[in-house]
Backbone of each chain as nested JSON, in Angstrom:
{
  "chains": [
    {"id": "A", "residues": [
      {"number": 1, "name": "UNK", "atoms": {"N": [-8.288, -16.442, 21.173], "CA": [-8.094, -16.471, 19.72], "C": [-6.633, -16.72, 19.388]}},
      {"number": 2, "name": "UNK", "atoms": {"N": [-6.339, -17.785, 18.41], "CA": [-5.343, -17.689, 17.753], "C": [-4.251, -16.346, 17.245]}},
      {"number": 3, "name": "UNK", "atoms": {"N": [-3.058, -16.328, 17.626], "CA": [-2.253, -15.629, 17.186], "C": [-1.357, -15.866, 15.728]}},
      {"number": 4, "name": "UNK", "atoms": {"N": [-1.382, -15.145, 14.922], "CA": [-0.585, -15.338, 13.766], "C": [1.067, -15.451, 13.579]}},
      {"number": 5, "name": "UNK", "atoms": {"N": [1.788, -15.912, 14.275], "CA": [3.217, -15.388, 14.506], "C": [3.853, -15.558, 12.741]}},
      {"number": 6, "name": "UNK", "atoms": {"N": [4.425, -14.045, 13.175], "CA": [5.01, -14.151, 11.496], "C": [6.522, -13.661, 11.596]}},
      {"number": 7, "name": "UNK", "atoms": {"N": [7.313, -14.594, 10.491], "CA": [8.929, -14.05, 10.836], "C": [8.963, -13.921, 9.473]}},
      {"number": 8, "name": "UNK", "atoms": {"N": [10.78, -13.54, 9.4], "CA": [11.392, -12.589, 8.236], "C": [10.908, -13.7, 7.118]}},
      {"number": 9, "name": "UNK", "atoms": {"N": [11.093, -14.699, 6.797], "CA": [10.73, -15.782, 5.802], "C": [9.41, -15.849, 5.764]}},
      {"number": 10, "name": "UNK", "atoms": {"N": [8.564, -15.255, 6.657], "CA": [7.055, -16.197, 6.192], "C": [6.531, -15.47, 5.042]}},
      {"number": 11, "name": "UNK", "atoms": {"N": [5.445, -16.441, 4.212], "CA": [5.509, -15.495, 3.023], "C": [3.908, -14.954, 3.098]}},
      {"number": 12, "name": "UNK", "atoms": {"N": [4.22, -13.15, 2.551], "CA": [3.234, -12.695, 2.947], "C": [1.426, -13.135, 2.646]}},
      {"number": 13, "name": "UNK", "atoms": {"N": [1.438, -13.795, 1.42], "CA": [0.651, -14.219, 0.661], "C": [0.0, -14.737, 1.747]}},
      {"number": 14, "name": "UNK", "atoms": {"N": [0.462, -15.906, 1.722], "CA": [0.419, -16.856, 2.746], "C": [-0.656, -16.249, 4.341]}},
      {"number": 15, "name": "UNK", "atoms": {"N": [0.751, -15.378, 4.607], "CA": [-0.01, -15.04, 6.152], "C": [-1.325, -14.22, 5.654]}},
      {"number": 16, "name": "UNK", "atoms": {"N": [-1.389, -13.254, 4.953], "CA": [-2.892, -12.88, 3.986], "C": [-3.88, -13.664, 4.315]}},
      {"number": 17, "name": "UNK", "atoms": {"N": [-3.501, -14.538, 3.617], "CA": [-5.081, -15.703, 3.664], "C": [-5.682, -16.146, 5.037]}},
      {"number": 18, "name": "UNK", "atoms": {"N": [-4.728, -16.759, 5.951], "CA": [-4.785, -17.191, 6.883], "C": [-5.43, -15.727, 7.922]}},
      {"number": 19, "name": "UNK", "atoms": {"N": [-4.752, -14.578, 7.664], "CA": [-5.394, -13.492, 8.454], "C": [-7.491, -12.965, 7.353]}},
      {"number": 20, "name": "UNK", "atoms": {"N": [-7.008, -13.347, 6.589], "CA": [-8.537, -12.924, 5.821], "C": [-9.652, -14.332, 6.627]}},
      {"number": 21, "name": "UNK", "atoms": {"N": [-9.156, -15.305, 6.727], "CA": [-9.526, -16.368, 7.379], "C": [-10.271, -16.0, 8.324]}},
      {"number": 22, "name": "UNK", "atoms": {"N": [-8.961, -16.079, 9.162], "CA": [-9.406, -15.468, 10.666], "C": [-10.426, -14.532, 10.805]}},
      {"number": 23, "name": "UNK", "atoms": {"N": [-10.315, -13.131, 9.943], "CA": [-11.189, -12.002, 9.905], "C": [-12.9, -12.673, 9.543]}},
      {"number": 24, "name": "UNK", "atoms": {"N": [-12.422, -13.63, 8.129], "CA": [-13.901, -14.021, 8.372], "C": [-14.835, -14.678, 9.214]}},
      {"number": 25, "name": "UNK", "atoms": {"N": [-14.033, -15.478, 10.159], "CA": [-14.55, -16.518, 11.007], "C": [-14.806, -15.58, 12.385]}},
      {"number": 26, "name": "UNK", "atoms": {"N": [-13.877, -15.187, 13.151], "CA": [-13.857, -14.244, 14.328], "C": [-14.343, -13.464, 14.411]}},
      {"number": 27, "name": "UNK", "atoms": {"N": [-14.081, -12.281, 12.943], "CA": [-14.3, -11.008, 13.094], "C": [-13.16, -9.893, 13.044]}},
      {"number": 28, "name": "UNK", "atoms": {"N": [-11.956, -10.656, 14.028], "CA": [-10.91, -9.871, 14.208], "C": [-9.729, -10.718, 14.255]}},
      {"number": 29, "name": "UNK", "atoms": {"N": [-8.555, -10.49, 14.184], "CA": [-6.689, -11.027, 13.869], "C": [-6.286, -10.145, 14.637]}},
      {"number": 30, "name": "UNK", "atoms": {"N": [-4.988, -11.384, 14.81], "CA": [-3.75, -10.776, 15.866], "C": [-2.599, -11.094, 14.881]}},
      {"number": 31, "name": "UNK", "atoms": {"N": [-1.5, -9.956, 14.662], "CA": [-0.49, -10.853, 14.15], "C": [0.81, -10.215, 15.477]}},
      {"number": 32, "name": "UNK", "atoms": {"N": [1.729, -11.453, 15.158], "CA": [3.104, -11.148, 16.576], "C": [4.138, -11.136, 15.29]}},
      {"number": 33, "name": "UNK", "atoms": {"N": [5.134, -9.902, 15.575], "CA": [6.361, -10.198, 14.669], "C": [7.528, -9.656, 15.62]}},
      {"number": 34, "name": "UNK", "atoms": {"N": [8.603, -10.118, 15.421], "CA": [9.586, -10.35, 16.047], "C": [10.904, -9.504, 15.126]}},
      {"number": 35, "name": "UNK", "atoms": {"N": [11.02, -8.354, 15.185], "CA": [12.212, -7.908, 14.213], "C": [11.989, -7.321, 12.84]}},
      {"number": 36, "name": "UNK", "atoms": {"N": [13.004, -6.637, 12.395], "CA": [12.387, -5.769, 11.53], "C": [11.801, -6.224, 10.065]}},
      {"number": 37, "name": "UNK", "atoms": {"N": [12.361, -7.662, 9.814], "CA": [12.142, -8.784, 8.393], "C": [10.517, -8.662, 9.006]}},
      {"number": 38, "name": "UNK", "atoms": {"N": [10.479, -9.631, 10.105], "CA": [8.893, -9.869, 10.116], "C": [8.063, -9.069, 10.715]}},
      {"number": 39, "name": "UNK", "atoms": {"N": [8.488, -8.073, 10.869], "CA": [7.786, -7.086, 10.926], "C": [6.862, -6.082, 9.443]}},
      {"number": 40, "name": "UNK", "atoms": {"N": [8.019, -6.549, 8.714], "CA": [7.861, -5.924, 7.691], "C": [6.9, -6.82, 6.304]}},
      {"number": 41, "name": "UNK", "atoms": {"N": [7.106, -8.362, 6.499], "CA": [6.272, -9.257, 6.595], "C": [4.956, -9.167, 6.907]}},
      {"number": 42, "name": "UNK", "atoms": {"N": [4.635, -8.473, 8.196], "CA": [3.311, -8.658, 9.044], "C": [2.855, -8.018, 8.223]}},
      {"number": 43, "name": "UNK", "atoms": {"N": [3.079, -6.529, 7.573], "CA": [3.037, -5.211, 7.205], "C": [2.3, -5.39, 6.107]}},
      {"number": 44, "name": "UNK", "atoms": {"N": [3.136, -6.247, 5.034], "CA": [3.043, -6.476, 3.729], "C": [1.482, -7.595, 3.908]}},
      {"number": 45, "name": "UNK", "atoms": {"N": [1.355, -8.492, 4.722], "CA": [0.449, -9.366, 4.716], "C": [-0.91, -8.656, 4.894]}},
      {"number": 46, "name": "UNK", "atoms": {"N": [-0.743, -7.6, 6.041], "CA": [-2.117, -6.98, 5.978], "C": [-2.958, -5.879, 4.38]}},
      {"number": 47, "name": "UNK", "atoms": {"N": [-1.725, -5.203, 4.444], "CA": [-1.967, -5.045, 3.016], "C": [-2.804, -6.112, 2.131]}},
      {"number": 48, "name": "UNK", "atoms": {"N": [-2.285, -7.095, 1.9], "CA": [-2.614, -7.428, 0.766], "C": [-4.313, -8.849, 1.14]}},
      {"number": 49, "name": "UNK", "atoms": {"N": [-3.989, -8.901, 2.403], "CA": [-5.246, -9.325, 3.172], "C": [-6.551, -7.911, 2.99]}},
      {"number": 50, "name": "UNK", "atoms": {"N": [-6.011, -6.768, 2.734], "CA": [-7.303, -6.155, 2.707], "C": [-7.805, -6.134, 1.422]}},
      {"number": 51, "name": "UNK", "atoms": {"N": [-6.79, -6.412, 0.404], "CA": [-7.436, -6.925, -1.134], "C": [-8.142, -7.374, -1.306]}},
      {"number": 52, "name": "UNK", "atoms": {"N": [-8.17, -8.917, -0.462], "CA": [-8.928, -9.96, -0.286], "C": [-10.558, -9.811, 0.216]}},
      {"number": 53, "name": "UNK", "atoms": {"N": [-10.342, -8.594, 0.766], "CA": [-11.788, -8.988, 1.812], "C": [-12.283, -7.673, 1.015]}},
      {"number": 54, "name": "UNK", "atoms": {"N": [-11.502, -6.873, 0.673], "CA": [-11.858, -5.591, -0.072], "C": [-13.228, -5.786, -0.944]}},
      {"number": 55, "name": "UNK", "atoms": {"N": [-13.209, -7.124, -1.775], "CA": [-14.369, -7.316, -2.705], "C": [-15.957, -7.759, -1.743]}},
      {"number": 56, "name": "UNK", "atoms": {"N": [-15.298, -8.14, -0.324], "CA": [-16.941, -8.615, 0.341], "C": [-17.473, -7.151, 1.283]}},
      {"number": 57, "name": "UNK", "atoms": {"N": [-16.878, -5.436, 0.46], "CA": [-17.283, -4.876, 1.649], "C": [-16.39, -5.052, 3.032]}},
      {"number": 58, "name": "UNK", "atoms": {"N": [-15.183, -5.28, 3.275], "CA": [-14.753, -5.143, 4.24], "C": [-13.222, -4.548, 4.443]}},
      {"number": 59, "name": "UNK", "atoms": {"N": [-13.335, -3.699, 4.842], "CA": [-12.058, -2.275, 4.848], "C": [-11.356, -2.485, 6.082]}},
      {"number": 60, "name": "UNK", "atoms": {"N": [-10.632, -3.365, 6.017], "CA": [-9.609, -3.722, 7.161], "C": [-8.727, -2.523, 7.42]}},
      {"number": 61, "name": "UNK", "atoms": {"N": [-8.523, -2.153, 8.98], "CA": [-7.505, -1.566, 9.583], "C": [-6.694, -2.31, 10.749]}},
      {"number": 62, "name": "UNK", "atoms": {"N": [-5.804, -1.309, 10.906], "CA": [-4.804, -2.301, 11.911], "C": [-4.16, -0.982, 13.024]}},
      {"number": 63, "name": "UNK", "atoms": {"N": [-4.153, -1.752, 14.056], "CA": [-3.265, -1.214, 15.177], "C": [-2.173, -1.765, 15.419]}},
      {"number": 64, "name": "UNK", "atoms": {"N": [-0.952, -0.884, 15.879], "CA": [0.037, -1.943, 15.623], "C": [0.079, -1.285, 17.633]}},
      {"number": 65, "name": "UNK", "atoms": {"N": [0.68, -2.385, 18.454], "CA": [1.31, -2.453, 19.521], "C": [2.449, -2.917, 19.972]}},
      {"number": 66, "name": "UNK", "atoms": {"N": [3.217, -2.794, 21.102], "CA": [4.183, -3.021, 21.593], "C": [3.551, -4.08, 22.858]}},
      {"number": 67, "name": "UNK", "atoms": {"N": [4.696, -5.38, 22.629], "CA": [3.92, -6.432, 23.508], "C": [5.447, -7.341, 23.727]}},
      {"number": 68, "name": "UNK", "atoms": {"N": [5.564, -7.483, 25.26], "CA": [6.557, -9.023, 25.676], "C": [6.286, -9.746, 25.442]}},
      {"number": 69, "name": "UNK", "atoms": {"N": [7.292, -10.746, 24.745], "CA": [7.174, -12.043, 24.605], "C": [8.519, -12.625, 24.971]}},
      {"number": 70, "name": "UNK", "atoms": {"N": [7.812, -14.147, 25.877], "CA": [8.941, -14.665, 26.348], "C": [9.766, -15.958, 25.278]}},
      {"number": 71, "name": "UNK", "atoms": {"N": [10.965, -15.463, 25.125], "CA": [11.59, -16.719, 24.516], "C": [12.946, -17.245, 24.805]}},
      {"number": 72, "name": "UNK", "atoms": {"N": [12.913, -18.724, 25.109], "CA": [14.01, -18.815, 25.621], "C": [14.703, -18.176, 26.804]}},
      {"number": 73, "name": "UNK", "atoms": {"N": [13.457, -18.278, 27.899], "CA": [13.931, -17.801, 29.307], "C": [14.489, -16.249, 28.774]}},
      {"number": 74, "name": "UNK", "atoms": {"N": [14.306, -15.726, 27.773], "CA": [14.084, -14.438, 27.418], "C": [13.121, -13.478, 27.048]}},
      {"number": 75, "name": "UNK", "atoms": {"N": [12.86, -12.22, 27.434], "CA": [11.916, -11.301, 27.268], "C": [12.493, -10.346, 26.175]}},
      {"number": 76, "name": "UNK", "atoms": {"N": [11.51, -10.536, 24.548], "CA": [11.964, -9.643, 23.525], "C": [10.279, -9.001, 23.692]}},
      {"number": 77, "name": "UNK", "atoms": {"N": [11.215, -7.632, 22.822], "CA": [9.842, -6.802, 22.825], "C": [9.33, -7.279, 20.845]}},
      {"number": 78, "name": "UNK", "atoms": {"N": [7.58, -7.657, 20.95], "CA": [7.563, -7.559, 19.748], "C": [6.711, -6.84, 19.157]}},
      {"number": 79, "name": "UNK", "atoms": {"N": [6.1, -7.206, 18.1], "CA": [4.751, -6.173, 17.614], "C": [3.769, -6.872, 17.251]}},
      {"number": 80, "name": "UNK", "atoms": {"N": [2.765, -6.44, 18.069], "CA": [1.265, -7.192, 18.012], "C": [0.737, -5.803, 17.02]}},
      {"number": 81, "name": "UNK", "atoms": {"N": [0.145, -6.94, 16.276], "CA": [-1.049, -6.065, 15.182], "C": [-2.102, -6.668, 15.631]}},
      {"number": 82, "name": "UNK", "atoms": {"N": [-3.552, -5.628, 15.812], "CA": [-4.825, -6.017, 16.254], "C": [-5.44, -5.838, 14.427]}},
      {"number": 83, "name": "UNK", "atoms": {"N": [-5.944, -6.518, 13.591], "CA": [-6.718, -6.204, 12.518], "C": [-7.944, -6.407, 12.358]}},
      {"number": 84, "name": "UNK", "atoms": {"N": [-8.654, -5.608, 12.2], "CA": [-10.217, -5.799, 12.281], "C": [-10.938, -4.977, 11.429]}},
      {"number": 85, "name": "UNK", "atoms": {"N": [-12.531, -4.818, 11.233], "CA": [-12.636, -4.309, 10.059], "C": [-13.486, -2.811, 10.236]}},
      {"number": 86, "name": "UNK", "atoms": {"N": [-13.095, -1.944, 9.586], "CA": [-13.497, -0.38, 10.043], "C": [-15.012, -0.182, 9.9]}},
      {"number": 87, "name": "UNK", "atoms": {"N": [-15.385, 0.256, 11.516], "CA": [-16.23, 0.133, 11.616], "C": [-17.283, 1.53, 10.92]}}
    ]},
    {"id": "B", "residues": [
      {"number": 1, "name": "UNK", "atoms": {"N": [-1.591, 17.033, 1.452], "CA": [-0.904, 16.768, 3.13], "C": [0.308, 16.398, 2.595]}},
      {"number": 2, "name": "UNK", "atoms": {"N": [1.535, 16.973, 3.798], "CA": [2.911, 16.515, 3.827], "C": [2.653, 14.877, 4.598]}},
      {"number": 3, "name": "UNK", "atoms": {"N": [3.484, 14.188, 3.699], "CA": [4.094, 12.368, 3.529], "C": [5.114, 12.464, 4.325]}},
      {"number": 4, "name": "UNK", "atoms": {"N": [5.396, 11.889, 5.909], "CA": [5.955, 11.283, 6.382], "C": [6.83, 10.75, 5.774]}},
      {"number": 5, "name": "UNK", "atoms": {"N": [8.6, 10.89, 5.375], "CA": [8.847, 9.982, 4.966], "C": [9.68, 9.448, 6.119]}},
      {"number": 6, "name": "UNK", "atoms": {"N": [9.934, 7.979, 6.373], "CA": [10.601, 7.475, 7.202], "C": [11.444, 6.364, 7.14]}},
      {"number": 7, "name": "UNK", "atoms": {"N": [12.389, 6.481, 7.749], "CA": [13.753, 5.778, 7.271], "C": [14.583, 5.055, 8.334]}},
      {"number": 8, "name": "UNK", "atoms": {"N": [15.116, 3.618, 7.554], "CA": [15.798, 2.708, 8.973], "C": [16.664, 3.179, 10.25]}},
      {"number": 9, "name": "UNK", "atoms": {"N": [16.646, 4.967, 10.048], "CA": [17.842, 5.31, 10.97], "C": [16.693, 6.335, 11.835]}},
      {"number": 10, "name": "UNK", "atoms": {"N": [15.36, 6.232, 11.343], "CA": [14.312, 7.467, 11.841], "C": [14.286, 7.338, 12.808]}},
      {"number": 11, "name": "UNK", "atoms": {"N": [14.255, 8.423, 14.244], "CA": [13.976, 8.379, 15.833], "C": [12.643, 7.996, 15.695]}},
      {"number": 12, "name": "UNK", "atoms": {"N": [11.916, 6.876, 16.111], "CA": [10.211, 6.221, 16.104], "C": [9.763, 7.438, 17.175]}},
      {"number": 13, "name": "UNK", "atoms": {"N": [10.428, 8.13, 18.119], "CA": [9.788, 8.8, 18.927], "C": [9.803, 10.312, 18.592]}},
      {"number": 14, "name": "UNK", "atoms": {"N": [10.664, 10.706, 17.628], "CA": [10.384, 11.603, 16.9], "C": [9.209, 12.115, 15.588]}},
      {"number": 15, "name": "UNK", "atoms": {"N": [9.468, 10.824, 14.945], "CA": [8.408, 10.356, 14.027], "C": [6.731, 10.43, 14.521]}},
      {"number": 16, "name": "UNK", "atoms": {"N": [6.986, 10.055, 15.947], "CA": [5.608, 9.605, 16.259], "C": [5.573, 11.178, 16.557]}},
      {"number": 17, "name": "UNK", "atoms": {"N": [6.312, 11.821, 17.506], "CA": [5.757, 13.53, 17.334], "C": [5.239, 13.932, 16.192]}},
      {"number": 18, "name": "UNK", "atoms": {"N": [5.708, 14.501, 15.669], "CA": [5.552, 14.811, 14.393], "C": [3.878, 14.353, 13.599]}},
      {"number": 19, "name": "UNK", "atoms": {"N": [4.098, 12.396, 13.929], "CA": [2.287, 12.213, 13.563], "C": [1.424, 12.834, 14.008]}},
      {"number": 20, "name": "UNK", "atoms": {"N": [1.145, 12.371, 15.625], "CA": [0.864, 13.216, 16.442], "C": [0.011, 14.659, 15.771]}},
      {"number": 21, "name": "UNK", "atoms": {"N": [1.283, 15.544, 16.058], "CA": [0.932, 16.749, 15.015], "C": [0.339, 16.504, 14.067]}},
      {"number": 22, "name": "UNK", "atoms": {"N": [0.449, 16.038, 12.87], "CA": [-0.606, 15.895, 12.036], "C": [-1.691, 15.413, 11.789]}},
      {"number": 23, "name": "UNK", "atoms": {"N": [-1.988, 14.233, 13.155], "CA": [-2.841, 14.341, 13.642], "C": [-4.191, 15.369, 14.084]}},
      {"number": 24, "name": "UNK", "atoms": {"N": [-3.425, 16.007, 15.211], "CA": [-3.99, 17.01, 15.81], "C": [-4.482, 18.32, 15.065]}},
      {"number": 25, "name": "UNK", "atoms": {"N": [-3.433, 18.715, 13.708], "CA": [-4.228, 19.404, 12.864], "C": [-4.715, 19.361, 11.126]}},
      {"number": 26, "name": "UNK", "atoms": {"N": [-4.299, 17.838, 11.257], "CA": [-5.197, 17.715, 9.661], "C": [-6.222, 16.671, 10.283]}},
      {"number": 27, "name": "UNK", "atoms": {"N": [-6.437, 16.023, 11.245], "CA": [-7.262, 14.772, 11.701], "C": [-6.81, 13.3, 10.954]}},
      {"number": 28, "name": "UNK", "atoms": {"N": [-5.454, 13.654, 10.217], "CA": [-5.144, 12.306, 9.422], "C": [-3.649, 12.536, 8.928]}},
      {"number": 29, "name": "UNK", "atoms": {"N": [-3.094, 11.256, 8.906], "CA": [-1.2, 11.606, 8.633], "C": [-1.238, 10.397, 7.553]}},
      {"number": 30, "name": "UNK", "atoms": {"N": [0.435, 10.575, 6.756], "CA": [0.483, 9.507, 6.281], "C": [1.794, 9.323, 6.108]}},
      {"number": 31, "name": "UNK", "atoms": {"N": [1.963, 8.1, 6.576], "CA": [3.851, 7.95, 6.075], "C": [4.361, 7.327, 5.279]}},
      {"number": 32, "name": "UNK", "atoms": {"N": [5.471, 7.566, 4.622], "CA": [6.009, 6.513, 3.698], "C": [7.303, 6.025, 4.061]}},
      {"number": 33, "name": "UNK", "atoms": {"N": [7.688, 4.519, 3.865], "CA": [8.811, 3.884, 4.297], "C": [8.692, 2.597, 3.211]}},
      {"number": 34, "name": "UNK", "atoms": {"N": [10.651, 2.414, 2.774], "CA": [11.347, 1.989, 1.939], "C": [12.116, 0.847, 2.749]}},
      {"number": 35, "name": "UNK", "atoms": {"N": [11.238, -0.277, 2.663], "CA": [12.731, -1.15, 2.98], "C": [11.719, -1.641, 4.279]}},
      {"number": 36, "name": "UNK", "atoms": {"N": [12.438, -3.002, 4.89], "CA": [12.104, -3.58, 6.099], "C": [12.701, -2.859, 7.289]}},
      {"number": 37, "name": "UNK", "atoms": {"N": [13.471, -1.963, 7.672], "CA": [14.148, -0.984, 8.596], "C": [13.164, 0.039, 8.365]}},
      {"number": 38, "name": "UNK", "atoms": {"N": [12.763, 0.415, 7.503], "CA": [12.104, 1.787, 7.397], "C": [10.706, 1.999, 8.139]}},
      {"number": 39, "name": "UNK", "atoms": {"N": [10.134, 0.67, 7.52], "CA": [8.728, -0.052, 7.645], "C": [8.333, -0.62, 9.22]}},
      {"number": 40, "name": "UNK", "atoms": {"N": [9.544, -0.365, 9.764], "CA": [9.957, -1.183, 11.12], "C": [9.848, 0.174, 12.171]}},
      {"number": 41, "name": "UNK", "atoms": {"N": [10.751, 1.087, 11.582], "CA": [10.689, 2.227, 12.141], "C": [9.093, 3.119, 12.396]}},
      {"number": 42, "name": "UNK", "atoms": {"N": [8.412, 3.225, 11.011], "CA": [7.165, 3.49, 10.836], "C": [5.969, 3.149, 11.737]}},
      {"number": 43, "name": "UNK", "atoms": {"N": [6.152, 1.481, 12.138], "CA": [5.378, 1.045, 12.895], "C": [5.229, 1.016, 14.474]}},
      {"number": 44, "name": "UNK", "atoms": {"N": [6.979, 1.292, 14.548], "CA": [6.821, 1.597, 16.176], "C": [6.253, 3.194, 15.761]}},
      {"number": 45, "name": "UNK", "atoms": {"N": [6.816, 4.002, 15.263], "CA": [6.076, 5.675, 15.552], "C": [4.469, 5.38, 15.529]}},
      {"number": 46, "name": "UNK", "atoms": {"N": [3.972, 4.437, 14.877], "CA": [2.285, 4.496, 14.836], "C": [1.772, 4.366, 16.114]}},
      {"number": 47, "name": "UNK", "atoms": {"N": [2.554, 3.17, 16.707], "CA": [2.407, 2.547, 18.336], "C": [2.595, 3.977, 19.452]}},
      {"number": 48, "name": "UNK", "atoms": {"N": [3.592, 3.808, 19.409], "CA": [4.023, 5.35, 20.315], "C": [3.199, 6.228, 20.052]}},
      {"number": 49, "name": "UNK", "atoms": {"N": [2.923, 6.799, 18.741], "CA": [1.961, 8.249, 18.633], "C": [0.677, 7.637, 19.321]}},
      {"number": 50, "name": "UNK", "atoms": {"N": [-0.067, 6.62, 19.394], "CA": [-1.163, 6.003, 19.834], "C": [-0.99, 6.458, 21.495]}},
      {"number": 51, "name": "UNK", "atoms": {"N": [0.184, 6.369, 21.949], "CA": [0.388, 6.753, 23.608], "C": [0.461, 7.973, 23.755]}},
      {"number": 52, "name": "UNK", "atoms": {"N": [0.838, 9.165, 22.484], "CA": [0.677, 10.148, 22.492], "C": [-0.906, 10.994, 22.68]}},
      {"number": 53, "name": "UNK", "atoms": {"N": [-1.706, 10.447, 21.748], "CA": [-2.988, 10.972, 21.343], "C": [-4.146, 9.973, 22.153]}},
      {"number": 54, "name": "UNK", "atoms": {"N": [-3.998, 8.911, 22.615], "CA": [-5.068, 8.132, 23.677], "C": [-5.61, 9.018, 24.947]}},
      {"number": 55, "name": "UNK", "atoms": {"N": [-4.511, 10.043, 25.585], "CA": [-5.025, 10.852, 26.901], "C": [-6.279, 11.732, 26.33]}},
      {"number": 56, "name": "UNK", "atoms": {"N": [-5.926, 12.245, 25.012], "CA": [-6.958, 13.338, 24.324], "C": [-8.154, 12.047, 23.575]}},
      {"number": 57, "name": "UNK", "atoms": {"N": [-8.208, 11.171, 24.307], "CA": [-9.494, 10.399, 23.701], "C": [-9.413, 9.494, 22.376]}},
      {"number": 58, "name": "UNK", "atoms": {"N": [-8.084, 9.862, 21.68], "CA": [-8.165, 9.468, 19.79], "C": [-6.961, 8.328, 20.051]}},
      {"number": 59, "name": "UNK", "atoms": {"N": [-8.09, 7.315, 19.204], "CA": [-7.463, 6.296, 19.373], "C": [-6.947, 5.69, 17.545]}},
      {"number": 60, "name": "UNK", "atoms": {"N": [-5.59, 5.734, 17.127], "CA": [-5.311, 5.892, 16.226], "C": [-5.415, 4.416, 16.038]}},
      {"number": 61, "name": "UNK", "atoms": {"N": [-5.854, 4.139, 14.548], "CA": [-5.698, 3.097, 13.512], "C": [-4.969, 3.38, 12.702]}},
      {"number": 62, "name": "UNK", "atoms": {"N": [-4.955, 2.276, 11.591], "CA": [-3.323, 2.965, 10.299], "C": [-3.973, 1.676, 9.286]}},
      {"number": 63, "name": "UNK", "atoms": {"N": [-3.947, 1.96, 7.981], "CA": [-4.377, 0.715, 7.144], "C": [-2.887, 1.1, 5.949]}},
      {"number": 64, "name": "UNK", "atoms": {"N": [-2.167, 0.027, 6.116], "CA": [-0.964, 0.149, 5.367], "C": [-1.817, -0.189, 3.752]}},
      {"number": 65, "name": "UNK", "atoms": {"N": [-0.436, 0.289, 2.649], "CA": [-0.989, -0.108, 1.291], "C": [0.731, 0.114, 0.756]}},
      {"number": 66, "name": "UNK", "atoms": {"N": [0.511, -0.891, -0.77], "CA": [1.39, -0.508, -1.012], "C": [1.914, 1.176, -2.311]}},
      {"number": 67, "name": "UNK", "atoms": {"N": [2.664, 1.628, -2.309], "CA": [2.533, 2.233, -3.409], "C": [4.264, 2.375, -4.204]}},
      {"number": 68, "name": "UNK", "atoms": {"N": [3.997, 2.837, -5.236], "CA": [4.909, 2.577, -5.967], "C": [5.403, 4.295, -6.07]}},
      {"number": 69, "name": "UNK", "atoms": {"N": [7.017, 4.653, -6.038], "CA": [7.744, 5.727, -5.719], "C": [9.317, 5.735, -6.928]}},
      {"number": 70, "name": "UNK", "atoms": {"N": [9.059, 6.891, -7.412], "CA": [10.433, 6.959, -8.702], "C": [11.428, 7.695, -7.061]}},
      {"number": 71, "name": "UNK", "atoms": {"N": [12.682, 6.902, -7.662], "CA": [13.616, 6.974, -6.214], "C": [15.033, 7.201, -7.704]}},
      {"number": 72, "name": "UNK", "atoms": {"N": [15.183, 8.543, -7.414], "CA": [16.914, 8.45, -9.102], "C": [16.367, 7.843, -10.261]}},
      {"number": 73, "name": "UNK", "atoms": {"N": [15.242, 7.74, -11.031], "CA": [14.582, 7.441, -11.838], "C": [14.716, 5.88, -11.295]}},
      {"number": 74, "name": "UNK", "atoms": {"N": [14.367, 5.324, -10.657], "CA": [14.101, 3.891, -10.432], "C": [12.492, 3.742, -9.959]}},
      {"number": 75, "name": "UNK", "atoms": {"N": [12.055, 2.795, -9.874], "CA": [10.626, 2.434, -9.656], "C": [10.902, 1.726, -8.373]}},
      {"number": 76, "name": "UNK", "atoms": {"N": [10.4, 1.945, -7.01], "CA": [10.563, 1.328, -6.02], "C": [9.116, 1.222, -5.415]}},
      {"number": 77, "name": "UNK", "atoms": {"N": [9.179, 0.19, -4.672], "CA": [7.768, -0.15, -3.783], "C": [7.765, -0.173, -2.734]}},
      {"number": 78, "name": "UNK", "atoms": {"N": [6.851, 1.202, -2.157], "CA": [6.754, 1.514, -0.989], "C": [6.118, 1.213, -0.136]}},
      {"number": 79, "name": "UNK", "atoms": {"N": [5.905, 1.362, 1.484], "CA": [4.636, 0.83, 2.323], "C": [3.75, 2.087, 2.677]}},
      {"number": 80, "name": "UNK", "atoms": {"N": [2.935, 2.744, 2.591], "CA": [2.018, 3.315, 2.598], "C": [1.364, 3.462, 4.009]}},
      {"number": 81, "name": "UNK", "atoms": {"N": [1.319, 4.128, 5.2], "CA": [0.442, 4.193, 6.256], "C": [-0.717, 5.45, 5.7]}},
      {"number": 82, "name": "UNK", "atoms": {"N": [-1.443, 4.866, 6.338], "CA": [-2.603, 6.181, 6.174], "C": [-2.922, 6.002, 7.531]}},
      {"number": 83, "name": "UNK", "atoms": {"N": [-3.045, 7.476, 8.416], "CA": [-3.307, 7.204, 10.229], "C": [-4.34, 8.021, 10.125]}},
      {"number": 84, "name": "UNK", "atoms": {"N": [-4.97, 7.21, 10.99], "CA": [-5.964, 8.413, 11.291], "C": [-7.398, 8.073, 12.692]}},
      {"number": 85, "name": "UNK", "atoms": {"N": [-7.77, 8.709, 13.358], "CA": [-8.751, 8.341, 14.344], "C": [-9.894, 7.019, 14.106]}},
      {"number": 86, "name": "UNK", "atoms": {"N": [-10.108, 6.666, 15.423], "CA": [-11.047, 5.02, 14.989], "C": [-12.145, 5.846, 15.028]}},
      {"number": 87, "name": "UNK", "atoms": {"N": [-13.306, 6.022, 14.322], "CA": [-14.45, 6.787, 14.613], "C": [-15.341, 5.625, 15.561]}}
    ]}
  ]
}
């Protein structure tokens, strides 16, 4: 499955839809953020992604994790969100 | 229930104690954080408390929201965790 990568600029709206997307098609979303902007980004997107799905019956939660990612022959630590819908 | 509040300078591994605990004796926590540092901080303690409370079986979820907080009579917008066990 597709990963959502979201940074300090992406706009939350935006990543929302694309994660309500995902939720409808899959079932379940990943988002990756990198730092405390898009982290805080990721944050704001799920929020307002559960608005969205809020009206079809579906009560999104999220796990947030700690996950490597390599960039630039470098290893940053980032944050994987698992979002899916409470079962 | 006592509100977590948490802040860009918060120990995440302190924080996550503390959930943890309220975890363990209300079955549900909730934190509040101001700002992309705060919100940053918040989310690693969710992660970490998850490594805390997984040996005892409980596997924590968190559905952020936003809410709105008088901060010196100002109106500020907060991020909202609500934690609590995946049933």
């Amino acid at each position: 499955m597709e990963v959502l990568k979201v940074a300090s600029n992406s706009n939350p709206n935006k990543v929302a839809g694309a994660l309500a997307g995902m939720i409808r098609e899959h079932g379940r979303a990943e988002l990756q953020a990198i730092g405390a902007g898009a982290v805080n980004q990721a944050v704001k997107a799920i929020a307002i992604a559960r608005g969205y799905l809020a009206p079809s019956g579906i009560d999104l939660v999220s796990i947030p994790a700690f996950t490597d990612v390599q960039i630039d022959n470098e290893t940053r630590t980032a944050i994987k969100f698992i979002v899916f819908p409470r079962s």
